[in-house]
N, CA and C of each residue as an Amber inpcrd file, in Angstrom:
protein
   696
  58.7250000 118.9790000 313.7040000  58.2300000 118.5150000 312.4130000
  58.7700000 117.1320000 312.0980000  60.6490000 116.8000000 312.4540000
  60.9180000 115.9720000 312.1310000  60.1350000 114.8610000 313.0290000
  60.1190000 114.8940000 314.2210000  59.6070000 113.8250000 315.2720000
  57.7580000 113.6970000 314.8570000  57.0170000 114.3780000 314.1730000
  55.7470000 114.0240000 313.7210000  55.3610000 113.4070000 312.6580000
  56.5280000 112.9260000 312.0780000  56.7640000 112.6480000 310.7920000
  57.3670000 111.1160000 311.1690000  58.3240000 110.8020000 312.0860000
  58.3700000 109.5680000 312.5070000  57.7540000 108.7630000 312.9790000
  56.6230000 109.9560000 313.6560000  55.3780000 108.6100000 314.6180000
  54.8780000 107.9190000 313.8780000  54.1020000 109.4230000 312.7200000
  53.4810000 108.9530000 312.1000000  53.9880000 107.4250000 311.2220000
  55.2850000 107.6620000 310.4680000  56.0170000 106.6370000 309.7480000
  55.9950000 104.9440000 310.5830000  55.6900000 105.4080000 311.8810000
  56.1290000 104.4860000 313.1420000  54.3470000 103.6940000 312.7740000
  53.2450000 104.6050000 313.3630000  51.8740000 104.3190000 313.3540000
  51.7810000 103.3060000 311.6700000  52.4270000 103.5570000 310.5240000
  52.2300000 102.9320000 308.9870000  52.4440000 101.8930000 308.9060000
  53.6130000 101.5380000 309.7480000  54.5390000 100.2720000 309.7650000
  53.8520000  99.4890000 310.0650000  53.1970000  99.6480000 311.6390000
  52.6020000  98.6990000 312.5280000  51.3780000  98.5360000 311.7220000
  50.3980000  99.1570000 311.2580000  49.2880000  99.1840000 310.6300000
  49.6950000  98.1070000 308.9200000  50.7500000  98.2010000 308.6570000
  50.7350000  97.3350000 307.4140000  51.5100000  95.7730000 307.5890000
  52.1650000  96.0410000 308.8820000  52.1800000  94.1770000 309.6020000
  51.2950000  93.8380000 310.2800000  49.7580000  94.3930000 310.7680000
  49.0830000  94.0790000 310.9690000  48.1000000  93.6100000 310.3720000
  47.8790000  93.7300000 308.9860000  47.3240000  93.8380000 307.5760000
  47.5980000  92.9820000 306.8350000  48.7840000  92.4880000 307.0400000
  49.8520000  91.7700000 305.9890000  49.1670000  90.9410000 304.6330000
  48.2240000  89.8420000 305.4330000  47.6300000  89.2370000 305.2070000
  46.6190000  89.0850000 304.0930000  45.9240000  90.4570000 303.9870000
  45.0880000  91.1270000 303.7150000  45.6890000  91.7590000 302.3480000
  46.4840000  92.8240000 302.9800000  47.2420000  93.4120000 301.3000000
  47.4970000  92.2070000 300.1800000  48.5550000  91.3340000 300.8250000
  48.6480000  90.5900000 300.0020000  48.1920000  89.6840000 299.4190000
  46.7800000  89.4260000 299.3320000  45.5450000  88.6840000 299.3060000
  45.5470000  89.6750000 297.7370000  44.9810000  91.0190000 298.1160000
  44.4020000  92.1170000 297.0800000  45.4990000  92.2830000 296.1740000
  46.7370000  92.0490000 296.6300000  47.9940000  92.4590000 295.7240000
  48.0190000  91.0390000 294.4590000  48.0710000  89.7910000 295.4080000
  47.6090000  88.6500000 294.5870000  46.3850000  88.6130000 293.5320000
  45.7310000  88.8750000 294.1650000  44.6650000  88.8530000 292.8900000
  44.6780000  89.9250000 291.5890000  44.9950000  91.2330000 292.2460000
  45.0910000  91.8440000 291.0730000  46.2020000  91.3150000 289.7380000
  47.0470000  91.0530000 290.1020000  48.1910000  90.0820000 289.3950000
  47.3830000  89.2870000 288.6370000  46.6250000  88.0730000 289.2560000
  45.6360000  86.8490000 288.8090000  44.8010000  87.7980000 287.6620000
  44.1190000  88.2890000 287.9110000  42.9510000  89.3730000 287.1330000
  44.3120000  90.2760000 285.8820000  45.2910000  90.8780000 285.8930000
  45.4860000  91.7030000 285.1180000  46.5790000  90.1000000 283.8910000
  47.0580000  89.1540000 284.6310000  47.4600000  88.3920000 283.7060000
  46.8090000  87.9830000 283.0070000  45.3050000  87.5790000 283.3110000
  44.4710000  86.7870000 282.7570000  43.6310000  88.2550000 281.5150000
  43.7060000  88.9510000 281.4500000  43.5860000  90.2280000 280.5240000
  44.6000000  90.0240000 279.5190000  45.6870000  89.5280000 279.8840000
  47.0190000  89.8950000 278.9760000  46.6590000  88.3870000 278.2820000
  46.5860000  87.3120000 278.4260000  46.6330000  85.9450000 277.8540000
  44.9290000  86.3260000 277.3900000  44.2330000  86.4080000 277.5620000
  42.7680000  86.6560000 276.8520000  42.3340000  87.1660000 275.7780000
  43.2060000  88.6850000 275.7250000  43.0330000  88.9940000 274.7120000
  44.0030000  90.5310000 274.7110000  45.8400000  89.7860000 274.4750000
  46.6260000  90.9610000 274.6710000  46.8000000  91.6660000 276.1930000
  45.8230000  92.7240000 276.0920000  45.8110000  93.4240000 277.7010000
  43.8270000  93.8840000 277.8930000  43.3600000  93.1870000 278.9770000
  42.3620000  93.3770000 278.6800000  41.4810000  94.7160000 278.3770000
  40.2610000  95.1380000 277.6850000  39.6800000  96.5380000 277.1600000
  40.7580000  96.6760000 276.1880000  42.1450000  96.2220000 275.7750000
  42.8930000  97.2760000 274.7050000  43.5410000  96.1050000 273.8120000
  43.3780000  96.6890000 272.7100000  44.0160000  95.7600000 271.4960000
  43.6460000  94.0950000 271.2330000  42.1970000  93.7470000 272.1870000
  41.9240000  92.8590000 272.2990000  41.5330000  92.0660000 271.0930000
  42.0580000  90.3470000 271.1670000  41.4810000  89.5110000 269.7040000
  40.5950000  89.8270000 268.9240000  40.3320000  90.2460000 267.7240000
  38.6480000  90.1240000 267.1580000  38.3910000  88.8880000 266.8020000
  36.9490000  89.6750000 266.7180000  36.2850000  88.1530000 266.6300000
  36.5020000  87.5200000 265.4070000  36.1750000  86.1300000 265.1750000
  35.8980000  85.7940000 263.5820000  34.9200000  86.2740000 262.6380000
  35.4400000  86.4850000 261.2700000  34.3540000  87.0250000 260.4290000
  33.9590000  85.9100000 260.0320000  32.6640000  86.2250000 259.4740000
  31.3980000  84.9460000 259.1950000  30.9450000  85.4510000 257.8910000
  30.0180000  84.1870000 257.2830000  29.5780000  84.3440000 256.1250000
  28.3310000  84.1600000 255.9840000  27.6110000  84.5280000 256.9550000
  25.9710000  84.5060000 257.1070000  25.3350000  85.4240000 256.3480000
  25.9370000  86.5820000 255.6210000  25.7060000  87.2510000 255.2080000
  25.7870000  88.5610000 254.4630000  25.6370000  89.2820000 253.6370000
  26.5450000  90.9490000 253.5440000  27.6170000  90.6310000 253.2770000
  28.6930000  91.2280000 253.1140000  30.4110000  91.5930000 252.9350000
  30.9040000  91.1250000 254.4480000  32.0560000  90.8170000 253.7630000
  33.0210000  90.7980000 254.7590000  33.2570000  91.8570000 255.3540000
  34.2890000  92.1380000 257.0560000  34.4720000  93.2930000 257.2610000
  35.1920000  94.0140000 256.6390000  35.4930000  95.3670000 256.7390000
  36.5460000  96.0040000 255.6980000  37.6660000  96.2020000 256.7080000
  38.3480000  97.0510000 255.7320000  39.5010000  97.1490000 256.4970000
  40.5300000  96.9840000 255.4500000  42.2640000  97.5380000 255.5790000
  43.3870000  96.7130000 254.6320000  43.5410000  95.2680000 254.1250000
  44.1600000  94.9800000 253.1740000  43.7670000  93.7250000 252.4070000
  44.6170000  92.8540000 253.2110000  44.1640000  91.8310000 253.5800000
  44.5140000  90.7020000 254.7350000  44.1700000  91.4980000 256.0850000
  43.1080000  92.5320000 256.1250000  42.9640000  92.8150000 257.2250000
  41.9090000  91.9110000 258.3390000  41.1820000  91.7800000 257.2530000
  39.5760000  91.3080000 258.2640000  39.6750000  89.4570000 258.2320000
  39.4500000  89.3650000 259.9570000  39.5800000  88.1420000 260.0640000
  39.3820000  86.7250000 259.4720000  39.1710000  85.5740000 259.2860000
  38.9670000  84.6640000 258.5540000  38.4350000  83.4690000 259.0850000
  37.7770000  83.1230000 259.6320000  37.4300000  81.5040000 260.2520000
  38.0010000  80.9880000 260.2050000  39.2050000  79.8520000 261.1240000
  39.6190000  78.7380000 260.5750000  41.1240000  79.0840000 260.1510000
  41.4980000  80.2030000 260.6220000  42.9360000  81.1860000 259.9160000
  42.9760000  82.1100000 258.8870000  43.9860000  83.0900000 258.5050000
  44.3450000  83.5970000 257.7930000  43.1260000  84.7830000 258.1300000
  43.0130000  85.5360000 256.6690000  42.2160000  87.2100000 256.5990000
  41.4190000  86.7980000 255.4730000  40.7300000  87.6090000 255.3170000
  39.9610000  87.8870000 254.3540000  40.0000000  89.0160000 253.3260000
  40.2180000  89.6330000 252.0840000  40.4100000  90.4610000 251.5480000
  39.7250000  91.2950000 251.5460000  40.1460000  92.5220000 250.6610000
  39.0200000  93.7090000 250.8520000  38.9660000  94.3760000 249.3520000
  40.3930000  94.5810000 248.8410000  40.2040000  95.4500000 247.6190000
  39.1870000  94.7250000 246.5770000  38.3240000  94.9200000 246.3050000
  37.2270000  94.9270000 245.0270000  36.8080000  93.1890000 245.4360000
  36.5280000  93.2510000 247.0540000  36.0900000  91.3540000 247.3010000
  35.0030000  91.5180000 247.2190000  33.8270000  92.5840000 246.8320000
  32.6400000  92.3200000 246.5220000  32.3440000  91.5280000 245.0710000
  33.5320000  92.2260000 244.3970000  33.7510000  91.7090000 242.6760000
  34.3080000  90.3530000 242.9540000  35.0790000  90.3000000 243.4220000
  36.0250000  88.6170000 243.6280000  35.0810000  87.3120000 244.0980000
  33.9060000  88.2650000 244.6260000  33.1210000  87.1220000 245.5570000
  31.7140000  86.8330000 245.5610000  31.1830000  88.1410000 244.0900000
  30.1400000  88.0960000 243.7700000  28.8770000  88.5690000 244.5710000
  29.2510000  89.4200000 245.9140000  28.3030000  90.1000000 246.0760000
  28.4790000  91.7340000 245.3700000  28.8230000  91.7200000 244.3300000
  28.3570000  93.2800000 243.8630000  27.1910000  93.0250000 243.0370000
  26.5180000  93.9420000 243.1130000  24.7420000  94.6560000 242.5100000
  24.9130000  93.8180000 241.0730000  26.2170000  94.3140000 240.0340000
  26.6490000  93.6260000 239.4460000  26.7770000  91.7760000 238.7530000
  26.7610000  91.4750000 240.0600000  26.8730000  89.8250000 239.5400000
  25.8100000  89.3100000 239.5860000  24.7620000  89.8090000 239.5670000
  23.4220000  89.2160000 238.5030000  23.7740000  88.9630000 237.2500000
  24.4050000  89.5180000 236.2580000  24.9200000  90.2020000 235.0830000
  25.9770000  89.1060000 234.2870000  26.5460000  88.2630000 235.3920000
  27.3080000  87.1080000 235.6040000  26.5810000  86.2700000 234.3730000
  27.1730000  85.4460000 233.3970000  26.4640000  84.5010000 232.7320000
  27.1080000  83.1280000 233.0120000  26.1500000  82.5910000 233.7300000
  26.9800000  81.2710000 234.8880000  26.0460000  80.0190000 234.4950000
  26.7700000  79.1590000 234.1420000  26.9450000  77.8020000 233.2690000
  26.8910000  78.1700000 231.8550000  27.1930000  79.2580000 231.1480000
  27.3670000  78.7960000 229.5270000  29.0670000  79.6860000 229.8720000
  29.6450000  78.2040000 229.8910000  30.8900000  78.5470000 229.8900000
  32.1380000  78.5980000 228.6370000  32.5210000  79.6570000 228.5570000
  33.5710000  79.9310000 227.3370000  34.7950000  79.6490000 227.1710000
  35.2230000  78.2940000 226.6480000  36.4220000  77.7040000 226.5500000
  37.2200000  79.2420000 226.1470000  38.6400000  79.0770000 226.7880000
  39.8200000  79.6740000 226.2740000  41.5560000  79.6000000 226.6320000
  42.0890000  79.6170000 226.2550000  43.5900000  79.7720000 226.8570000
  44.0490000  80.6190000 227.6170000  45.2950000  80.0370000 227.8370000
  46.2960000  81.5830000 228.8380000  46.6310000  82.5610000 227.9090000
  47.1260000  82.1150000 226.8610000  47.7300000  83.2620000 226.0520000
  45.9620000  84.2980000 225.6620000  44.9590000  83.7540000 225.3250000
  44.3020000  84.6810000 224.9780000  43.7020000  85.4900000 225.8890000
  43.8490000  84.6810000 226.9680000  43.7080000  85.6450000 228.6760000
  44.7140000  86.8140000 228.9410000  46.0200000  86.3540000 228.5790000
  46.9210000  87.5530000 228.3470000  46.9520000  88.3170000 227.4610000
  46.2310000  87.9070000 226.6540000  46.0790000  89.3000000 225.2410000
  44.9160000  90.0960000 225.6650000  44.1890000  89.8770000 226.6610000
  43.0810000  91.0320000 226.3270000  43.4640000  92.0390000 227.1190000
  43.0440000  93.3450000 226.7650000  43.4000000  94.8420000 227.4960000
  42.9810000  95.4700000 228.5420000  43.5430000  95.3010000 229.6420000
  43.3990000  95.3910000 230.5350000  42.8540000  96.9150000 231.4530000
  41.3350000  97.7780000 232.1890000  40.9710000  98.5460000 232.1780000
  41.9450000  99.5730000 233.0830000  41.7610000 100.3250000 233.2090000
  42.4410000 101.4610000 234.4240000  41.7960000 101.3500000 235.5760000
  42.2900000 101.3230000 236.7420000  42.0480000 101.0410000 238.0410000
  40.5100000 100.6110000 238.2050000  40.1910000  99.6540000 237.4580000
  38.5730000  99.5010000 237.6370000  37.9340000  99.6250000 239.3480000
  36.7740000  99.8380000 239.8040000  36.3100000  99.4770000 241.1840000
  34.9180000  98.5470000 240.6160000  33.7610000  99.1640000 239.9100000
  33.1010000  98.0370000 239.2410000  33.6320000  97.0160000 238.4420000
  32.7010000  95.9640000 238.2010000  33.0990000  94.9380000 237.9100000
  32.8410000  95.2280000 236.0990000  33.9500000  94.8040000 235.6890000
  34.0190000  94.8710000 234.2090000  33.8020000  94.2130000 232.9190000
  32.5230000  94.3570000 232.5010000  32.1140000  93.6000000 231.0750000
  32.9420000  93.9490000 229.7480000  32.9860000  92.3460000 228.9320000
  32.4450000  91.3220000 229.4610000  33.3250000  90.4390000 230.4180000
  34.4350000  91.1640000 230.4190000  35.7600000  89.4650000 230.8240000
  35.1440000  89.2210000 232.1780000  34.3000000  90.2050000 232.9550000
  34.3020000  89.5560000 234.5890000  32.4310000  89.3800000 234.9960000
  32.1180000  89.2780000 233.5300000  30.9820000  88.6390000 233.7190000
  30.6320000  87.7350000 232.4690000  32.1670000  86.5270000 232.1460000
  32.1330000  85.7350000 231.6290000  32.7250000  84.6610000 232.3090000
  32.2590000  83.5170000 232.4030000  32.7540000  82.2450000 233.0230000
  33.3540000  81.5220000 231.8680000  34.4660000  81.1560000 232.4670000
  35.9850000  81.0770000 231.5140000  36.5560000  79.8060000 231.9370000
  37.3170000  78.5410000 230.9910000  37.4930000  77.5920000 231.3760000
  38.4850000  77.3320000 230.5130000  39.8540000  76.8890000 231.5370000
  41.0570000  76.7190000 230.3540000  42.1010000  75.5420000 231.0220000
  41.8680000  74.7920000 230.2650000  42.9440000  73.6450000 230.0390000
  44.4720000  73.9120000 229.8330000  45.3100000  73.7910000 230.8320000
  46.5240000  74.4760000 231.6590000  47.3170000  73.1870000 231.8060000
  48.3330000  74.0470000 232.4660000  49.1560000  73.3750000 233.6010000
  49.1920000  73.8830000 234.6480000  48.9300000  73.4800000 235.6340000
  49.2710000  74.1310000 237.2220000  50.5350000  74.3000000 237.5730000
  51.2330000  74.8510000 238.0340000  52.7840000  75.2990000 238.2740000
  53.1280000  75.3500000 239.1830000  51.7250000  75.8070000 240.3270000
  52.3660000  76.4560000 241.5040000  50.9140000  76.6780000 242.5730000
  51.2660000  77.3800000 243.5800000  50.6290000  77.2850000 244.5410000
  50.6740000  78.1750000 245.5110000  49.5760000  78.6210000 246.2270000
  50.0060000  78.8060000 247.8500000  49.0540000  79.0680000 248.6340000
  48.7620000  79.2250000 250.1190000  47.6670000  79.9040000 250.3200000
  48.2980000  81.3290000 250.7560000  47.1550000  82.5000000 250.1090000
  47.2980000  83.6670000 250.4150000  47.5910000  84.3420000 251.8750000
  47.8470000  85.4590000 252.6010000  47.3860000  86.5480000 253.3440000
  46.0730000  86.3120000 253.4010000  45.5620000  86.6600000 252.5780000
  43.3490000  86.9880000 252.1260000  42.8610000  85.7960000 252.2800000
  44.2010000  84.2500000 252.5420000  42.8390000  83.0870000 252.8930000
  42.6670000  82.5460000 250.8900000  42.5200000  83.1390000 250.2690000
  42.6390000  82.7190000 248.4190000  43.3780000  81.4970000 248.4480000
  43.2840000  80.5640000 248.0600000  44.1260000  80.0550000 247.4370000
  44.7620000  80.4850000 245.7370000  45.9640000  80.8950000 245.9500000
  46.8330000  81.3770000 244.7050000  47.6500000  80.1590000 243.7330000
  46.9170000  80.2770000 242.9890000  47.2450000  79.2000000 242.0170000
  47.9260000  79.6660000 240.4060000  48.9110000  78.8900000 240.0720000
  49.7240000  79.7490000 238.5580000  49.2910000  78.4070000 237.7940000
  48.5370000  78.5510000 236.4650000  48.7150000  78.2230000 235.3960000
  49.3400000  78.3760000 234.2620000  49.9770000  77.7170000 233.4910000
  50.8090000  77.9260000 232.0240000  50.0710000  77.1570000 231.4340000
  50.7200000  77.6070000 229.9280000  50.6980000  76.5510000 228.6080000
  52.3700000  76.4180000 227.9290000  53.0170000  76.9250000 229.2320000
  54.4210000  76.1020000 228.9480000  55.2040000  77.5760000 228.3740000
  54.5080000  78.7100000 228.1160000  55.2970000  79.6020000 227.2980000
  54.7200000  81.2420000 228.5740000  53.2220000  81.1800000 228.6490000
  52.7620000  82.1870000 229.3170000  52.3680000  81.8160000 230.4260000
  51.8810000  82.6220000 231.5760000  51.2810000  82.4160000 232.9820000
  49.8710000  83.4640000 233.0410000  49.4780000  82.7460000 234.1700000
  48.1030000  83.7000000 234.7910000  47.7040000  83.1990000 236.2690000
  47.3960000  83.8460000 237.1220000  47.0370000  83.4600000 238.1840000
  45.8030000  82.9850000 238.1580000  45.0690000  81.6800000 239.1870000
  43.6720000  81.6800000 239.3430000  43.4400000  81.1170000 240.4270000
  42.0780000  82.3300000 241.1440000  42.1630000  81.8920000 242.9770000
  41.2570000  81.3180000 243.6080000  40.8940000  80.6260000 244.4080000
  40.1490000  80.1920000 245.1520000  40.0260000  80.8140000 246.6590000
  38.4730000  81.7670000 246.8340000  38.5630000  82.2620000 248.1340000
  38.2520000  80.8820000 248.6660000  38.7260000  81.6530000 250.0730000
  37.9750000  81.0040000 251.0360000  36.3320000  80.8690000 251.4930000
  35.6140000  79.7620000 251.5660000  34.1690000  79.8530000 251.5880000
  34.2210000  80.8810000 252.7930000  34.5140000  80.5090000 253.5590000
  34.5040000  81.4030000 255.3400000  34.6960000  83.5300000 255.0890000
  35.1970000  83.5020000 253.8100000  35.2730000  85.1590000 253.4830000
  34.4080000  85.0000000 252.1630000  33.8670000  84.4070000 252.0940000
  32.2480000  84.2920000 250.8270000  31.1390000  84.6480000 251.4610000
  30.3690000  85.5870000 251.1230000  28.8990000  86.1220000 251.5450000
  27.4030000  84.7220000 251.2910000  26.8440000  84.6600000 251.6950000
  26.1090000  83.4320000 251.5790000  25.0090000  83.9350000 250.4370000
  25.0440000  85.3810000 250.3640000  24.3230000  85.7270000 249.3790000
  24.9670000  86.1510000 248.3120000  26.3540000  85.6420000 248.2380000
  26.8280000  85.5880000 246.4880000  26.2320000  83.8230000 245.9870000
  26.1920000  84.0440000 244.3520000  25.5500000  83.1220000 243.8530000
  26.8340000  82.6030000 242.9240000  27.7210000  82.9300000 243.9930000
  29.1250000  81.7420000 243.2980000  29.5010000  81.0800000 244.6200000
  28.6610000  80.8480000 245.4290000  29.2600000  80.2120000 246.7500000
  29.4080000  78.8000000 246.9890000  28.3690000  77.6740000 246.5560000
  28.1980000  76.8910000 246.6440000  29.1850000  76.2440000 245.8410000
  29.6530000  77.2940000 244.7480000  30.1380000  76.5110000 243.5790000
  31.9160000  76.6990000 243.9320000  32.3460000  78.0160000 244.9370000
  33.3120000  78.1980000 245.2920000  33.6830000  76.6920000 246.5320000
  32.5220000  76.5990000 247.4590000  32.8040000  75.5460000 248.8320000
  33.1310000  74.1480000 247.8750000  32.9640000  74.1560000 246.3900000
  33.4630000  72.6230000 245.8350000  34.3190000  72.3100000 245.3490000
  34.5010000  73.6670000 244.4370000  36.2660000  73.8590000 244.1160000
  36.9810000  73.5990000 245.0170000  37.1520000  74.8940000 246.5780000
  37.9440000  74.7580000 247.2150000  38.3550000  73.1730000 247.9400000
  36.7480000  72.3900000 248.2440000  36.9200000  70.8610000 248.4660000
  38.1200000  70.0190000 247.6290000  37.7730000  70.4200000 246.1000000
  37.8600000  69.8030000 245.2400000  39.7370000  69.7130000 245.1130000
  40.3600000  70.6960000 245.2400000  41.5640000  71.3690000 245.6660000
  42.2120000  70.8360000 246.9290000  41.2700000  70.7090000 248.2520000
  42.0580000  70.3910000 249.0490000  42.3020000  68.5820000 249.1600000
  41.1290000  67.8400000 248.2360000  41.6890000  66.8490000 248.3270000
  42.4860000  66.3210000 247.5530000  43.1340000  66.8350000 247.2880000
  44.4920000  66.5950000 246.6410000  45.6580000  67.5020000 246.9710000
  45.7310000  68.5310000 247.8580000  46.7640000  69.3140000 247.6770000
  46.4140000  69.7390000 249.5600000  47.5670000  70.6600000 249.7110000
  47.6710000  70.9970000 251.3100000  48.4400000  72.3690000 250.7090000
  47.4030000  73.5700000 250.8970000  48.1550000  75.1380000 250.8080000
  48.6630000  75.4740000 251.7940000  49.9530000  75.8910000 251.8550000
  50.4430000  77.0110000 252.9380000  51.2450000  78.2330000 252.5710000
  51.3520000  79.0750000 253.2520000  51.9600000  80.1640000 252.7240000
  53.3110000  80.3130000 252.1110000  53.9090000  78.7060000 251.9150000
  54.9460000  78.4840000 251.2700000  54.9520000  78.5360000 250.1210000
  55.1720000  78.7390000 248.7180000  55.1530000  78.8090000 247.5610000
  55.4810000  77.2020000 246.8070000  54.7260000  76.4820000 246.6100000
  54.9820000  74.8580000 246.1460000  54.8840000  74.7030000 244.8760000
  56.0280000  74.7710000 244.1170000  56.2930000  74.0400000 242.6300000
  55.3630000  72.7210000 242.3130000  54.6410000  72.3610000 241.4160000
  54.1250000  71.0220000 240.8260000  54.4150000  71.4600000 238.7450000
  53.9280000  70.1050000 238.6550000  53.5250000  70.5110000 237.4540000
  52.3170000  69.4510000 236.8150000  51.4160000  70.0210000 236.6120000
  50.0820000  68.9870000 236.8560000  49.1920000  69.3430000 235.9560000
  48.1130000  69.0080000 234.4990000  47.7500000  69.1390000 234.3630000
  46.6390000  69.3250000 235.0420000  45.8870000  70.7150000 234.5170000
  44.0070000  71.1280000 235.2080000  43.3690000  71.5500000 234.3590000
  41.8560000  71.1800000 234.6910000  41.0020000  72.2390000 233.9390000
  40.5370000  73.3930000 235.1220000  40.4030000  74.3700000 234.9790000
  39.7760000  75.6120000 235.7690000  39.1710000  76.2830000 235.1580000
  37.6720000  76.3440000 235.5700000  36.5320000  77.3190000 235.3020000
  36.2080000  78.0660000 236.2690000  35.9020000  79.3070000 235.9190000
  35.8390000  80.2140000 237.1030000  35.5760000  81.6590000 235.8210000
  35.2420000  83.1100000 236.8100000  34.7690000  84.0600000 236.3520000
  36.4300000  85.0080000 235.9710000  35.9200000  85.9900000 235.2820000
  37.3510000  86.2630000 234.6330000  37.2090000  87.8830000 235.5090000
  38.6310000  88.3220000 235.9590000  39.0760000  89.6940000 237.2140000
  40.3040000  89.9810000 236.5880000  39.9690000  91.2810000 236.8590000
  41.4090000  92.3890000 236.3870000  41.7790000  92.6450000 237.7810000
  42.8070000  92.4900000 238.3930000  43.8410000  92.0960000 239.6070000
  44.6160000  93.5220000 239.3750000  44.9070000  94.1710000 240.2920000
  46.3050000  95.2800000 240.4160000  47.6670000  94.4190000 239.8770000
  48.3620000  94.6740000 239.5930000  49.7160000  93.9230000 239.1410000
  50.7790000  94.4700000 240.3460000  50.8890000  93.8690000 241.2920000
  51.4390000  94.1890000 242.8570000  53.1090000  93.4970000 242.7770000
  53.4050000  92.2110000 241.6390000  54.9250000  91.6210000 241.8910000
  54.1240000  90.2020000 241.9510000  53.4150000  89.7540000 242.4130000
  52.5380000  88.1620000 242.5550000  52.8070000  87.3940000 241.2810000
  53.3930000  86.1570000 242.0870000  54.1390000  84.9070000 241.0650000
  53.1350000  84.7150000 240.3120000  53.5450000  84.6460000 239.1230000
  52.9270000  84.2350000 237.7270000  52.3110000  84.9940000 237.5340000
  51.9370000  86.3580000 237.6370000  51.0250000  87.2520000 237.0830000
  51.1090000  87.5130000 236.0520000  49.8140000  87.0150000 235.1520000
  49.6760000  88.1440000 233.4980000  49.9580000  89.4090000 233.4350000
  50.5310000  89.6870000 232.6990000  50.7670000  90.7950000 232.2160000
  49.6060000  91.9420000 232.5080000  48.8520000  91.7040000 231.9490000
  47.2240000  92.5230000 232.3380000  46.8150000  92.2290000 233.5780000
  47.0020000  91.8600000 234.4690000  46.3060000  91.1410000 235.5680000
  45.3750000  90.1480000 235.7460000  44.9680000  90.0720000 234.6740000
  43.7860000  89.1880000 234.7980000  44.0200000  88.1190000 235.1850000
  43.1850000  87.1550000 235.5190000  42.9170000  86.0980000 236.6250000
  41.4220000  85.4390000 236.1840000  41.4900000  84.6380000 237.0890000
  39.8710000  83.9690000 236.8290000  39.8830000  83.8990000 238.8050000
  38.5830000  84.4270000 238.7710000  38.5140000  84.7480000 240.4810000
  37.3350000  84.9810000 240.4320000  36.7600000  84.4080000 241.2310000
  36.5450000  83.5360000 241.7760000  36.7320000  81.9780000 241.0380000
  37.9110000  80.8360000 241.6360000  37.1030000  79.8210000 240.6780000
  36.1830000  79.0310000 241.2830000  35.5730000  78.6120000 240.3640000
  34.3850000  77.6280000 240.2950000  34.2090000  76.3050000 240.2200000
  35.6890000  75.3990000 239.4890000  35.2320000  74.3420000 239.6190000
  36.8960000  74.4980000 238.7890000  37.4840000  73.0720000 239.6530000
  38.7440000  72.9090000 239.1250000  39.0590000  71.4720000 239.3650000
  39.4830000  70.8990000 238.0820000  39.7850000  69.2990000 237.7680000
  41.2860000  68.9310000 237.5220000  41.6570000  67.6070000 238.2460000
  42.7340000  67.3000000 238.0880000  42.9620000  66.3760000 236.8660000
């Protein structure tokens, strides 16, 4: 048994220095092929890059909030971004250009609903415009730009999506791609938190926000989100 077991071992040897050449040709490439899986996308078939989300149309993808991809960087949001972004059934309902001067403080006085998922009349189908101070800054997780206004005593947040997580069939889009213009030429967001203090005007639609810990948040949550048009 032992001596049939050596030939054989004997016959393997010779057969794989005769080969040499060959194996290691197939051994090479598989290497070439399984690295190029791993730099492509992770390991290839598993956990691979997604693609970018687009705004040709419909909602964004879903998924956890900063889950779904973003063009250009960052995510796109999800909790109530049909409301934030004006594709809900809803934002017909929107009354867009008769806009209603108001303050922070009276933005913080109004009462804020219980876990809304529709969009809530009238504050978020009123276009709202308030003469501030800007405080602060950043760009979001979700791609938003997060912006804090005062009047020196109270705060409120107000955001700017990203056009690239905007549906082409919301009818705040065009007006969102000018703000956000309007914003970046003057300012550079990053996920750093940047002190200013700058007078603005910001018009935009009025959102009841979860109250999560987010710098400068009203008391009620509210926000103006989507904005629409913001002046230095």
């Amino acid at each position: 048994m032992t001596t049939g077991f050596g030939r054989m071992r004997t016959r393997l040897m010779q057969h794989l220095r005769r080969n040499r050449g060959r194996y290691a040709g197939g051994i090479a490439a598989g290497v070439i092929a399984t690295s190029a899986g791993v730099v492509g996308g992770h390991v290839m078939g598993h956990h691979k890059t997604p693609p970018p989300a687009t705004a040709t149309g419909g909602t964004v993808p879903a998924g956890s909030e900063g889950a779904g991809p973003a063009t250009g960087g960052g995510h796109c949001g999800v909790e109530r971004w049909d409301v934030k972004t004006g594709t809900d059934a809803a934002a017909q309902n929107v009354t867009l250009d008769v806009v209603q001067p108001t303050t922070v403080a009276a933005m913080d006085g109004l009462s804020a609903p219980s876990s809304p998922t529709a969009r809530v009349q009238p504050t978020e189908t009123t276009e709202f415009q308030i003469k501030a101070t800007m405080s602060g800054f950043k760009q979001e997780g979700d791609s938003d730009y997060h912006i804090v206004i005062t009047d020196g005593r109270k705060t409120m947040i107000v955001e700017i999506p990203s056009p690239n997580c905007v549906s082409t069939l919301s009818p705040f889009r065009s007006r969102i791609v000018q703000a956000r213009a309007a914003f970046d030429s003057r300012f550079t967001a990053s996920p750093q938190f940047q002190t200013v203090s700058i007078p603005v005007t910001v018009t935009g639609i009025g959102f009841f926000d979860k109250i999560h810990g987010q710098t400068g948040v009203a008391p009620n949550g509210v926000e103006l989100h989507p904005v629409l048009d913001i002046a230095f």
